[in-house]
C-alpha positions in Angstrom: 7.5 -20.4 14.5 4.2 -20.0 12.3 1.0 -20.1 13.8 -1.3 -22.8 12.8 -5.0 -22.0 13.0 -6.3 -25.3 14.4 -4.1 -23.8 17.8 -6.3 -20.9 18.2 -9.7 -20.7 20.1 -12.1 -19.4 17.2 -15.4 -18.6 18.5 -18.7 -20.3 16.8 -19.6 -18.3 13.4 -16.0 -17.5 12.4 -14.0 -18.4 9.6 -10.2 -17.6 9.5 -8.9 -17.9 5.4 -5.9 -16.9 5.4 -2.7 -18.4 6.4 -1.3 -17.0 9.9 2.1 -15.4 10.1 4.7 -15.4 12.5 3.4 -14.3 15.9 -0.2 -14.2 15.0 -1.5 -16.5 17.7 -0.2 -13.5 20.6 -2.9 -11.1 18.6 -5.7 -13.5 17.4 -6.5 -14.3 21.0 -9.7 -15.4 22.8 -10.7 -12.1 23.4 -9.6 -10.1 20.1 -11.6 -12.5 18.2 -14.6 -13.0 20.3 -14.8 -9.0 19.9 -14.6 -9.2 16.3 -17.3 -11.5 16.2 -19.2 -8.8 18.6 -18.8 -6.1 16.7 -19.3 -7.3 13.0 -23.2 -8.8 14.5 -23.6 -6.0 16.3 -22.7 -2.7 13.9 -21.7 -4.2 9.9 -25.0 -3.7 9.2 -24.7 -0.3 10.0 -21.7 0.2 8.3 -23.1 -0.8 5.2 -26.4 1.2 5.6 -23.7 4.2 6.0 -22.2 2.8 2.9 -25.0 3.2 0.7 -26.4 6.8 2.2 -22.4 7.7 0.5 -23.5 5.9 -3.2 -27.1 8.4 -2.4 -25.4 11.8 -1.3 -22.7 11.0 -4.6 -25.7 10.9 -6.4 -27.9 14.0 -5.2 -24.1 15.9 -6.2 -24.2 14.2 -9.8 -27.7 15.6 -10.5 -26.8 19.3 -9.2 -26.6 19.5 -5.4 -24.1 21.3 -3.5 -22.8 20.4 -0.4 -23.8 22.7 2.6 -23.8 22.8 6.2 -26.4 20.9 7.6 -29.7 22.8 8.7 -31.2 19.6 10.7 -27.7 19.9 13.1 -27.5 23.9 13.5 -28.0 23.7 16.9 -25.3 21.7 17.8 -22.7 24.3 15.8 -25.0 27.2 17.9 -24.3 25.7 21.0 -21.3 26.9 22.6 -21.5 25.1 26.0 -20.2 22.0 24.6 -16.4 20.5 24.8 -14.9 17.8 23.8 -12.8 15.7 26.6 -9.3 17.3 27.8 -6.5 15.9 26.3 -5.4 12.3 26.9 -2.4 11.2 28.6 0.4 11.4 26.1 -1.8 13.3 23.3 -1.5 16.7 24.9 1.6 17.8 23.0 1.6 16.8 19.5 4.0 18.8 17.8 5.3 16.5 15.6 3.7 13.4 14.6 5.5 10.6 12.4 3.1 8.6 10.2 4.1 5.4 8.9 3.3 1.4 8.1 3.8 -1.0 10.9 6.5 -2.9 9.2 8.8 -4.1 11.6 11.9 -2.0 10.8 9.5 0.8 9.9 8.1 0.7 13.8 11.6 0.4 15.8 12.3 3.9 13.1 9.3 5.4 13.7 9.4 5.1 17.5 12.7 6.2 17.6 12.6 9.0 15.2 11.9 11.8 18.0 8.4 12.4 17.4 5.3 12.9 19.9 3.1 10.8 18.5 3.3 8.0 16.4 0.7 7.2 13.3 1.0 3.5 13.6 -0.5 2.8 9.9 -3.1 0.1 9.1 -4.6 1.8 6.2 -3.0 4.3 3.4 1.0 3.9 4.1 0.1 0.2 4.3 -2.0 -2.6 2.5 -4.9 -4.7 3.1 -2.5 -7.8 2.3 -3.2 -10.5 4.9 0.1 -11.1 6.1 1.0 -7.1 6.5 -2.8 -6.7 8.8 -2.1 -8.9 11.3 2.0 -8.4 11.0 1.5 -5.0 11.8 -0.5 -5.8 15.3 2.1 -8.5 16.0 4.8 -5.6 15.7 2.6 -3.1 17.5 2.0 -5.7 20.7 5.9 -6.6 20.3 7.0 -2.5 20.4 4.9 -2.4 23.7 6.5 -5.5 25.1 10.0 -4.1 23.9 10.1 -7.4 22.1 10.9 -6.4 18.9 14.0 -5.8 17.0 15.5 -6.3 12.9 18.4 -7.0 11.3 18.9 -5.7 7.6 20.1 -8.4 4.9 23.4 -5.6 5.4 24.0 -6.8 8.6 22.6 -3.4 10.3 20.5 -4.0 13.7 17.6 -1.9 14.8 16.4 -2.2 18.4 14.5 0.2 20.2 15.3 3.2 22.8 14.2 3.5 26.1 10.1 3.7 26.7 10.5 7.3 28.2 12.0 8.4 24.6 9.1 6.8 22.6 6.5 8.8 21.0 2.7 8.0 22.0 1.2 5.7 19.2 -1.8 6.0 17.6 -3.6 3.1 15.4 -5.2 4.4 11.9 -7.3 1.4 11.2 -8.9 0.9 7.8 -11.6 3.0 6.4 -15.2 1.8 6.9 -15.4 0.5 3.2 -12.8 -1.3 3.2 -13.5 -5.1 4.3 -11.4 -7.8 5.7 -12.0 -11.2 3.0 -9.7 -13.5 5.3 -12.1 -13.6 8.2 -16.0 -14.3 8.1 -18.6 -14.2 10.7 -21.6 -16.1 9.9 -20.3 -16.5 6.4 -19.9 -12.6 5.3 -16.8 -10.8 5.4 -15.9 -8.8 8.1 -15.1 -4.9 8.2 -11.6 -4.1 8.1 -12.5 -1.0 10.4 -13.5 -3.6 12.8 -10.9 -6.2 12.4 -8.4 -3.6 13.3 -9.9 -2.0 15.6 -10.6 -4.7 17.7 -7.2 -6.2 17.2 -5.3 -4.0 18.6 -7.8 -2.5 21.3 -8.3 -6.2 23.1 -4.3 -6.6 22.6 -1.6 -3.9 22.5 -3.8 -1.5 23.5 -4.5 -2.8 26.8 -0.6 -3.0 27.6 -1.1 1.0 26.7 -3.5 1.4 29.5 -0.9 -0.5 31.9 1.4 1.8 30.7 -0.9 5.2 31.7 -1.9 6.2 28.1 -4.9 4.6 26.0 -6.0 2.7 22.7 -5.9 5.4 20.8 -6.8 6.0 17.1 -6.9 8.0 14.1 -10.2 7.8 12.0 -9.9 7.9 8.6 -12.4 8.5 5.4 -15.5 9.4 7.2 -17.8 11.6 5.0 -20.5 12.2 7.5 -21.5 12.9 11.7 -23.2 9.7 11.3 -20.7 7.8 10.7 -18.5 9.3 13.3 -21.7 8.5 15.5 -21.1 4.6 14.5 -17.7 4.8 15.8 -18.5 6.3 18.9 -21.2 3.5 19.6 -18.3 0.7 18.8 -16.1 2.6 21.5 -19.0 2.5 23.9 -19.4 -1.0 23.4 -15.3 -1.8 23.3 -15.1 0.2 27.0 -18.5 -1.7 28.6 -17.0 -5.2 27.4 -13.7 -4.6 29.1 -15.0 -2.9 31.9 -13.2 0.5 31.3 -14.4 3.8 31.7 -15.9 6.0 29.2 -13.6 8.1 27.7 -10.6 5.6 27.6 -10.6 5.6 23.9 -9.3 8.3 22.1 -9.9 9.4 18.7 -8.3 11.9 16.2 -10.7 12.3 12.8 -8.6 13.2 9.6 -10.9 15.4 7.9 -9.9 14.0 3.8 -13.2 13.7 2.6 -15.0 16.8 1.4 -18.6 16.1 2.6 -16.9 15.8 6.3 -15.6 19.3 5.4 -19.1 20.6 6.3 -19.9 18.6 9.1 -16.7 18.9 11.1 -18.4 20.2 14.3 -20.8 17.1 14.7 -18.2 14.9 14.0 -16.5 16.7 17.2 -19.7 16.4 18.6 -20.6 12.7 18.1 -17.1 11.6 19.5 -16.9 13.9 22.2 -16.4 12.2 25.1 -13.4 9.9 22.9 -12.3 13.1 20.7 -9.1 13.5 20.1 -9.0 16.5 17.8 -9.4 16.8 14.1 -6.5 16.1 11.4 -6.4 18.2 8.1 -6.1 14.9 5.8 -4.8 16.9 2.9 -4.3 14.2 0.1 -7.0 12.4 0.7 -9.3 15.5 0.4 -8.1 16.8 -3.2 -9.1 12.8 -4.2 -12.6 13.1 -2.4 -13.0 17.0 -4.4 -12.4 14.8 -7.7 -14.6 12.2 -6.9 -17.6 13.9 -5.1 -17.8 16.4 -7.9 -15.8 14.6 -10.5 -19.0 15.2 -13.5 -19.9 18.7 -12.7 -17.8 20.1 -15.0 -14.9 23.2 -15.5 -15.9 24.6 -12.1 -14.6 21.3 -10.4 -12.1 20.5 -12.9 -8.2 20.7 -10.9 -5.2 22.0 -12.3 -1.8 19.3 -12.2 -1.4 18.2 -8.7 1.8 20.0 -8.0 -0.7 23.2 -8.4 -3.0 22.4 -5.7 -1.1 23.9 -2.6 -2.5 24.2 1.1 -2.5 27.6 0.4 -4.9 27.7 -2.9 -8.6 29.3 -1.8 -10.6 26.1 -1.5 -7.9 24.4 0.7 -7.2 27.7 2.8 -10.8 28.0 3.4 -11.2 23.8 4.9 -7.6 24.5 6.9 -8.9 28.0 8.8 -12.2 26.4 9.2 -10.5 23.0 10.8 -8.0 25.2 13.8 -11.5 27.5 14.3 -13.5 24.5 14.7 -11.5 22.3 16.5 -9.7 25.2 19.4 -13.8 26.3 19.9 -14.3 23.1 21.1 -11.2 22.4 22.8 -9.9 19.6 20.4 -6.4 19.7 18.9 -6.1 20.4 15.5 -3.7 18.7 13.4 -1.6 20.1 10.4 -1.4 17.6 6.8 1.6 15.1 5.9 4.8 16.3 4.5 5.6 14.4 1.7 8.9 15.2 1.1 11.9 12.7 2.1 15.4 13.6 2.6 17.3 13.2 -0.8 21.4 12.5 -1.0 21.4 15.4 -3.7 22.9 18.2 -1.7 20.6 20.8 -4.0 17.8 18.5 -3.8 17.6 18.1 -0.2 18.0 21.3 0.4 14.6 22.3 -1.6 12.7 19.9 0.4 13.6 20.8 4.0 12.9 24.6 2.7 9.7 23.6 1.3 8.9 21.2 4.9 9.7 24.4 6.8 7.8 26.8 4.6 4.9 24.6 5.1 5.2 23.9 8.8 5.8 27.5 9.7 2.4 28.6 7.9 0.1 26.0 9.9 2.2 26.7 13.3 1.4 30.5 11.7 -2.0 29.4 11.1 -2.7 28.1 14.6 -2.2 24.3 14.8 -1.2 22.5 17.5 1.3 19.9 15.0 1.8 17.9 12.0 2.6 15.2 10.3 6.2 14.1 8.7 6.2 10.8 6.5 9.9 10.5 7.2 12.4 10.3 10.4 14.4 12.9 9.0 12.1 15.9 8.9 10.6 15.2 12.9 13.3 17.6 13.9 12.3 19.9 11.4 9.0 19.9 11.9 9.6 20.0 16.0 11.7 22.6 15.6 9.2 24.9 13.8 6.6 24.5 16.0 8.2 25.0 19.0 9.2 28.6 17.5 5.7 29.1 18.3 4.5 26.8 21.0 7.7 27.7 23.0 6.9 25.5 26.1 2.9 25.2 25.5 1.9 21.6 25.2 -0.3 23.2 22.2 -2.5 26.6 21.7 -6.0 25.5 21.7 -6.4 29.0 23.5 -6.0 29.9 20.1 -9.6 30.2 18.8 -9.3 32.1 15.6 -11.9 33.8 15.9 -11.0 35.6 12.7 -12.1 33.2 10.9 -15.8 33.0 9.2 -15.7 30.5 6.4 -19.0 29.9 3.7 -20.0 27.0 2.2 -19.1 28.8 -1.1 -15.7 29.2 0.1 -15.6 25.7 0.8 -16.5 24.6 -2.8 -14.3 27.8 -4.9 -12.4 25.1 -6.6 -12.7 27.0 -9.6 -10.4 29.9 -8.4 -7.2 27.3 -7.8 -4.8 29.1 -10.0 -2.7 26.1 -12.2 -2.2 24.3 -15.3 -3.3 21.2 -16.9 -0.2 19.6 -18.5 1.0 16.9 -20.2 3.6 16.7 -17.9 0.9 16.6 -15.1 -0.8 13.7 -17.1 2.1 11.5 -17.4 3.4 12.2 -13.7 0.0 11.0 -12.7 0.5 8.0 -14.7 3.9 6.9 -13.9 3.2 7.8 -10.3 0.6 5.7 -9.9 1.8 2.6 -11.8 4.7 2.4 -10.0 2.5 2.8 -7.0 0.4 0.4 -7.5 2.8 -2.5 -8.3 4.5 -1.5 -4.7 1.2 -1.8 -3.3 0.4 -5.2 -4.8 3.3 -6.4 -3.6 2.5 -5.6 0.1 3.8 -2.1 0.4 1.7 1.0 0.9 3.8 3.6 1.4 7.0 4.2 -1.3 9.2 7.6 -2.2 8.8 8.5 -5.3 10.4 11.3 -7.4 11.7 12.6 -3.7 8.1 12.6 -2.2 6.6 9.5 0.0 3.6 8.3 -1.8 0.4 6.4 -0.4 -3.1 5.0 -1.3 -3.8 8.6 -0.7 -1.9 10.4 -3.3 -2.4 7.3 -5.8 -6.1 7.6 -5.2 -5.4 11.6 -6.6 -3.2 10.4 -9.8 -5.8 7.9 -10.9 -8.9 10.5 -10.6 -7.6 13.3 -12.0 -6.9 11.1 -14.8 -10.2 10.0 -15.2 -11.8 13.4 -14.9 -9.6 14.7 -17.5 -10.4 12.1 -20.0 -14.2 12.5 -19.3 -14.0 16.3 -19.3 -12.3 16.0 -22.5 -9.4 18.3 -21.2 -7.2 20.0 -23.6 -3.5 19.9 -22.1 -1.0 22.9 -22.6 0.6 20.9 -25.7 -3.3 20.9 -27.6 -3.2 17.3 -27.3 -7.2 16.3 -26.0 -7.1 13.8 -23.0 -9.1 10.3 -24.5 -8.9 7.0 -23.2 -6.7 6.3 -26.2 -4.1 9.3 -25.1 -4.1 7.7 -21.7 -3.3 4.1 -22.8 -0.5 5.3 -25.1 0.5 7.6 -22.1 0.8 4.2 -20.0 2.4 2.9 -22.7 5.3 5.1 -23.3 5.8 5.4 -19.2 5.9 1.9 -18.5 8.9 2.1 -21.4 11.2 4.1 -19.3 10.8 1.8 -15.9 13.3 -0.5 -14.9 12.8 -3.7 -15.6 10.4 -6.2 -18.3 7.0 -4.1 -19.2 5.9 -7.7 -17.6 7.2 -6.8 -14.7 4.3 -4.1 -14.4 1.4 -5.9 -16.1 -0.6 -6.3 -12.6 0.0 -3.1 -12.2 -1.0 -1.0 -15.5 -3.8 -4.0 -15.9 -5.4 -2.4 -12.4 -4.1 1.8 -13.4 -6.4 1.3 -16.5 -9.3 -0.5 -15.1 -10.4 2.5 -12.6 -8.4 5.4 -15.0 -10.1 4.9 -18.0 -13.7 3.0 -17.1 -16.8 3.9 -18.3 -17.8 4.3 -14.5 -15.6 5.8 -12.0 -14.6 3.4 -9.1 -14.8 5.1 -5.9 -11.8 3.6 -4.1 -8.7 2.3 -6.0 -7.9 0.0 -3.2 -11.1 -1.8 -3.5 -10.4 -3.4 -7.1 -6.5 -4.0 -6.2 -7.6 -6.0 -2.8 -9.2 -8.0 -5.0 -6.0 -9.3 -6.8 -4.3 -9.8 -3.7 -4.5 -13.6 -2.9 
């Protein structure tokens, strides 16, 4: 049955848009939505004062600045008598992590795929699409109620297994640019952070507390302590207005931003009481080198993204630096996505569990405490490698690599990433992301491609490094120069060879061109997309 909005209790000053989807009246209760309202009065304005101190820092970079560690916050990284809180229940071995949307059959797979944890996805595997936001919550409160099930168009049923096999979930809500258009409070659209955050907190995630875990969350996009420090005030609020105790949220911060690289110890700091550990956010933090440093020329210009391994200086250096940080403070430190998906080529699928277990084995080596898989076929993998190393351990956070010393240059030594920049490389970005995008459009954010699971994250990458070649003025390997005309013949000739009518992808290339080849580069694809989603 379809929810009708004149059945919900919608406090004064809001303003639902959007049609409501199955269920949505068991997640857009009383509560959930007086919290909304709460929180967008209390901390948007915030938010967007964050917001524009980004637009100023991108700036200061633009006319010369580099990023550094911070001098006003050096005592906090002196001070080695803070900790962050002890692991939560269910976080305290998280080997493996599966990441994924909250689609229905995507959940029941995802909490039976084996895994520790689960990244229940709001924000890059999924899309800001209306139905998909509060969907996923609907699924989310369902999965704890062990109300959910599907039933493929094949006839195949998915149900889930029994709670004491399920892996802990944790809620990515969306980054704190991103807004929410289908609900207003006093007539201004709300945060999307926010909206999803509070969603799930005031709903599912008080059935996790029955059950003896948390609302817990991953934090995406930050570039700054500050903004980790707005977070941490929204918990405080959250806890006091539901009478819980400090401490009851949890939070894991991916680190995919390269200001954040620099600041990672007062973000552990900020969030301490509700820190959950740090995430290496790998994808998203070759997009934020691009854009953060995207017109300082040849020193910050990338080779092809097949080129830019974890193991490349630059991405070595913000790795070491992330275990270091994260085991001196007693915070768990979590390995990048996997990419690759099982393939049915016998040759093919062999490659990628050999490349899944190379790249597991060097951050188990390298002293994290687990990764991330973007597929139910490579949790066993990736369990498997770790526990070469973790044996019985819960994690080795007694690991404190104190090897490691790590410089601000070392940080920024993009220009050492051995690599090419091909043609090839050009039109992989371009095809890439196209097809991408009109999955994405269409309502879903996370879509194997070429053998490798793609998201906002590694679309965001194919549609910069585009634009930086073109306003570099890159010459590829075949002495062709990269202009905005190359590119639009590029998009032409690789919309040719997709399935289908070259209508078919219109939305599509129309939104790949507007941020690839504009005069001014557009800081998050998603932002112009949302806006042609009804």
């Amino acid at each position: 049955m379809t929810a009708h909005i004149e059945n919900l209790d919608i406090p004064a000053g809001m303003e639902i848009t959007g049609e409501l989807p199955d269920g949505a009246e068991k997640v857009l209760t009383p509560k959930a939505l007086e919290l909304i309202v709460e929180l967008n009065r209390k901390f948007n304005g915030d938010r967007l004062e964050r917001l524009e101190a980004r637009k100023e820092r991108q700036a200061q970079i633009a006319a010369g600045a580099d990023l550094d560690f911070l001098p006003e916050t050096a005592e906090i990284r002196n001070d080695p008598s803070w900790q962050v809180a002890p692991p939560a229940p269910g976080l305290e071995d998280r080997r493996v992590e599966m990441t994924g949307p909250t689609y229905k059959k995507m959940t029941i797979n995802a909490l039976n795929s084996g895994a520790k944890v689960w990244l229940a996805d709001q924000e890059d595997a999924n899309t800001p699409e209306w139905g998909s936001v509060i969907g996923g919550q609907v699924n989310l409160l369902d999965s704890l109620n062990r109300e959910i099930d599907f039933t493929s168009p094949e006839g195949k049923s998915y149900t889930l297994a029994p709670d004491e096999e399920l892996p802990t979930i944790v809620v990515r809500p969306r980054g704190w640019h991103m807004p929410e258009k289908h609900i207003l409070v006093d007539g201004e659209e709300t945060s999307g952070s926010l909206v999803d955050f509070a969603l799930y907190f005031a709903t599912a995630g008080q059935l996790q507390i029955e059950k003896g875990k948390g609302p817990y969350f991953y934090l995406p996009k930050m570039e700054s302590h500050l903004e980790a420090r707005l977070w941490n005030q929204v918990f405080d609020h959250a806890e006091d207005s539901f009478d819980l105790a400090r401490g009851t949220i949890r939070a894991t911060v991916l680190i995919e931003t390269y200001p954040a690289a620099f600041e990672m110890e007062e973000i552990l700091y900020e969030l301490r009481e509700h820190s959950s550990g740090l995430n290496a956010g790998r994808w998203d933090y070759i997009f934020s080198v691009i854009k953060n440093f995207r017109a300082r020329g040849s020193d910050f210009l990338l080779p092809d993204r097949s080129d830019v391994t974890m193991t490349v200086p630059f991405m070595r250096a913000y790795t070491e630096l992330l275990v270091h940080t994260c085991h001196k403070r007693g915070a768990h430190a979590i390995g990048g996505m996997s990419a690759f998906v099982p393939s049915k080529d016998p040759d093919e699928n062999e490659a990628a569990f050999n490349k899944v277990r190379e790249d597991k084995s060097r951050e188990a080596g390298k002293g994290f405490d687990g990764s991330w898989v973007a597929h139910p076929g490579m949790v066993a993998l990736c369990k498997e490698v770790f526990t070469e190393t973790l044996g019985d351990n819960a994690n080795q956070i007694e690991n404190k690599r104190d090897d490691v010393s790590v410089s601000a240059a070392e940080l920024l030594d993009v220009k050492s990433t051995p690599g090419s920049m091909t043609e090839k490389g050009l039109r992989t970005n371009v095809s890439v992301g196209i097809q991408y995008l009109r999955a994405w459009l269409e309502g879903n954010g996370a879509v194997a491609i070429n053998g490798l699971m793609e998201d906002a994250a590694t679309a965001e990458i194919s549609r910069s490094q585009v634009w930086q070649w073109m306003d570099a003025g890159v010459e590829l390997d075949t002495g062709v120069t990269v202009t905005a005309d190359f590119v639009r013949q590029v998009v032409t000739e690789e919309v040719a060879k997709l399935p289908g009518e070259e209508s078919d992808w219109k939305d599509a290339t129309d939104t790949f061109l507007s941020v690839a080849v504009a005069d001014e580069y557009v800081d998050f694809l998603t932002l112009p997309a949302y806006a042609r989603m009804p």
